[in-house]
SENUDO-456575 format. One record per residue (C-alpha): residue in one letter; x, y, z negated. Coordinates in steps of 0.05 Angstrom, whole numbers, padded with zeros to 5 digits, always signed. Last residue first. Layout:
AXYZ;...
***
This chain:
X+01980+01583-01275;X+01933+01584-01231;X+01959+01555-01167;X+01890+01543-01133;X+01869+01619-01143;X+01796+01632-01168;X+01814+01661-01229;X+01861+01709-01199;X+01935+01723-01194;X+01975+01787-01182;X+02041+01802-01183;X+02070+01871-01166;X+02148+01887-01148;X+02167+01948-01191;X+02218+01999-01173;X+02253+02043-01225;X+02277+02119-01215;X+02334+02133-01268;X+02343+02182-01323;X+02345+02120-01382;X+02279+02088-01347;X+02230+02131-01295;X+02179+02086-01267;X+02147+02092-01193;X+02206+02091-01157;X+02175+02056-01101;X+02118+02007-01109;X+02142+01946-01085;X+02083+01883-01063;X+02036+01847-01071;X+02072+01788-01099;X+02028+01728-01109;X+02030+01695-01182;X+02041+01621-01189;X+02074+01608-01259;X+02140+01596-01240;X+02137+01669-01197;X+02101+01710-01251;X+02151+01696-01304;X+02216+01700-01256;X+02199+01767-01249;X+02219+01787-01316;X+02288+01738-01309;X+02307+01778-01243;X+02293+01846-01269;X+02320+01880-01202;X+02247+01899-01184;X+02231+01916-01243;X+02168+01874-01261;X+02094+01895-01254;X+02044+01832-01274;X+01959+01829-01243;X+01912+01795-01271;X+01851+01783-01237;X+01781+01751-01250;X+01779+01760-01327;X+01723+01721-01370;X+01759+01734-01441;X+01761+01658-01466;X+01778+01633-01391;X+01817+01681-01349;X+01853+01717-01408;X+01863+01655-01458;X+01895+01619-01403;X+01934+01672-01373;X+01963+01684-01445;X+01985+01618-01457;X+02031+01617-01389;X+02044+01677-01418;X+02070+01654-01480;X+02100+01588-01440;X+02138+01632-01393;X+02160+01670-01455;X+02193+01619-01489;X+02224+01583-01433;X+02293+01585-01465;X+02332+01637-01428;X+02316+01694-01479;X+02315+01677-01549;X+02366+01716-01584;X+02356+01777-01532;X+02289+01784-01570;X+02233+01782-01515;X+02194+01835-01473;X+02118+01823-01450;X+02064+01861-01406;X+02005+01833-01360;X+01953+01875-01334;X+01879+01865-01341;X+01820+01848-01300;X+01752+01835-01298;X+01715+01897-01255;X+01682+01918-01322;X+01726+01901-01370;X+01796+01934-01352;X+01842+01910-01397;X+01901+01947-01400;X+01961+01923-01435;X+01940+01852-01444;X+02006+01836-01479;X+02055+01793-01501;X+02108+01822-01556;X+02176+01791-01580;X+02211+01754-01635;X+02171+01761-01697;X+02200+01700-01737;X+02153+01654-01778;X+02184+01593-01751;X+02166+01624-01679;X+02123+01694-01674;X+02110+01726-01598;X+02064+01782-01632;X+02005+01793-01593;X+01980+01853-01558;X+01902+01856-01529;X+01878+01919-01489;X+01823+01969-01468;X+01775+01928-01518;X+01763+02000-01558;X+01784+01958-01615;X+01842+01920-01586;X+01873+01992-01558;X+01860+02024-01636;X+01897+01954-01660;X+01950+01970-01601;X+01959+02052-01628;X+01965+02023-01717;X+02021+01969-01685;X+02055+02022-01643;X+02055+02073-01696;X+02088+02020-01754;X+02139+01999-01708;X+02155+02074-01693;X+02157+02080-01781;X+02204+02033-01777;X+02250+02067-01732;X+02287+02091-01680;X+02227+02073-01616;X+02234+02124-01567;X+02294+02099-01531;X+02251+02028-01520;X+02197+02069-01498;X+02228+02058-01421;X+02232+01987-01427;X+02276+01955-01368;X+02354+01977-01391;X+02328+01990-01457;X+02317+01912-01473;X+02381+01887-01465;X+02417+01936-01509;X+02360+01943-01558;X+02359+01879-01568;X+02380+01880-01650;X+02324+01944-01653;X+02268+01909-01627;X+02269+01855-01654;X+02280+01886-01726;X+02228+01937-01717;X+02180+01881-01691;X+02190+01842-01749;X+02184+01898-01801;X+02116+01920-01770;X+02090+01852-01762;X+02044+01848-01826;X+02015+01905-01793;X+01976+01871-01742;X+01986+01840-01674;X+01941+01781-01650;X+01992+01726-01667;X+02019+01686-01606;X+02045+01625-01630;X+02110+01579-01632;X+02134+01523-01691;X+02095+01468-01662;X+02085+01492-01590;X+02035+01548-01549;X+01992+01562-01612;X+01935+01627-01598;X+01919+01661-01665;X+01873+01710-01676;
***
């Protein structure tokens, strides 16, 4: 599936022909990206790329998730995600990271901006919820533009390069006036 946000940006539903793409993003941000991720450590090679993309199809299958490729002029540059969809009480939570290259631009506001669109009304979801580090200022950023309520901290509740992580919760639903 294909989801167009702009003339030369799209989500892609993920599949193998983005295994060298993802590698490649991932592995020229790893810098930026390891301080938030914590399987960004984990990932070394292609052949990582190449599990992730073969464990999200088996996710997509089972309908316990959706991940898309963030692709612009052809160019894998990130991941949005349904990372858990959760059918039967309509919801699902919100994940993404982005290529240090193209960070600051307003890509990934308008991928999920794209993504809460295609989640509430093609999918039939009632809440989606987004967990940022709390210090992530540009992550949380997301959720805040595009009218998300914070619920909340929960404490330490990630462990990233041997340290406890935060994560302020976002949450909007279908019903809320400020849908994004």
């Amino acid at each position: 599936m294909n989801l167009p946000i702009a003339q030369t940006l799209h989500l892609e539903t993920l599949a193998n022909v983005h295994v060298s793409g993802l590698w490649h993003a991932v592995d020229s941000s790893r810098e930026s990206l390891r301080r938030w991720l914590p399987w960004v450590d984990g990932t070394r090679s292609l052949a990582d790329s190449a599990a992730f993309v073969t464990a999200a199809r088996a996710e997509h299958r089972l309908g316990a998730a959706w991940h898309f490729a963030v692709v612009t002029d052809a160019e894998v540059i990130g991941v949005c995600a349904l990372n858990r969809i959760d059918s039967a009480h309509r919801w699902a939570s919100v994940g993404y990271w982005l290529h240090h290259g193209h960070t600051g631009q307003g890509t990934m506001i308008a991928c999920v901006r794209r993504l809460v669109g295609f989640a509430f009304d093609e999918l039939a979801m009632h809440r989606l919820e987004i967990r940022c580090a709390e210090h992530n200022w540009a992550s949380r950023a997301i959720p805040e533009r595009l009218g998300f309520v914070s619920e909340g901290l929960l404490r330490d509740v990630e462990w990233i390069n041997g340290s406890a992580v935060s994560q302020v919760v976002y949450s909007q639903l279908t019903t809320d006036a400020s849908r994004g």
